[in-house]
PAFI-52698 format. One line per 2 residues: number of its first residue (from 1); their letters; for each residue x, y, z of C-alpha. Coordinates in steps of 0.25 Angstrom, whole numbers, padded with zeros to 4 digits. Each point is the difference from the previous one (the first is absolute). Example, Ala and Ser with C-alpha at 12.3 -4.5 7.8 and 13.67 -1.06 7.14 Angstrom:
BEGIN
1) as) 0049/-0018/0031 | 0006/0014/-0002
END
This chain:
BEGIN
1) xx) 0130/0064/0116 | 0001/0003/0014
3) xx) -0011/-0009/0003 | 0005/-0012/-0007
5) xx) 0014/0004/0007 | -0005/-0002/0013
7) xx) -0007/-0013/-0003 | 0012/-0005/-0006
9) xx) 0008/0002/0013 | -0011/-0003/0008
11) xx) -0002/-0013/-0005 | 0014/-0004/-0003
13) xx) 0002/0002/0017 | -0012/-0008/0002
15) xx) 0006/-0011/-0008 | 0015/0001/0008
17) xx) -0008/-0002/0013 | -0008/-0010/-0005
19) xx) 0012/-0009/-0006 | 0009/-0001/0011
21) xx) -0013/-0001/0012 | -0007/-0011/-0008
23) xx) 0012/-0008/-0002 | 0005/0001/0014
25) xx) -0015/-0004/0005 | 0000/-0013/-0009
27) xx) 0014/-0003/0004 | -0003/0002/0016
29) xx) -0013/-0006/0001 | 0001/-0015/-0005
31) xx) 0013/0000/0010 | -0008/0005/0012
33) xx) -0012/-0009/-0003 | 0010/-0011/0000
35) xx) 0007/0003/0012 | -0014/0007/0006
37) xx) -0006/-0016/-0002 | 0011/-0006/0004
39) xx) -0001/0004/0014 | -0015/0000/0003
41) xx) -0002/-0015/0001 | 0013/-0002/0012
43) xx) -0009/0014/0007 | -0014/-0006/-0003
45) xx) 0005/-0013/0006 | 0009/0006/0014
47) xx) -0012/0010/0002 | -0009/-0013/0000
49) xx) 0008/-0005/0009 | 0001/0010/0008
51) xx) -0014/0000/0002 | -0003/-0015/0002
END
């Protein structure tokens, strides 16, 4: 009993941590690639530039 106890807690922990870090992840990510892709093509081109 104590064994399947321990699981039990073990494993319902694991699933709290799990729920809330994977939902923030898949929330954050697709804005931050957005914004991330956004901005690259303005650097890419003033570092061109800067080099030219």
């Amino acid at each position: 009993d104590a064994a399947i106890a321990d699981t039990a807690i073990a494993t319902s922990g694991i699933d709290d941590d799990t729920t809330p870090i994977d939902s923030q992840p898949h929330e954050t990510v697709p804005p931050r690639k957005s914004t991330r892709g956004n901005p690259p093509p303005p650097l890419t081109q003033d570092t061109v530039n800067c080099i030219i």
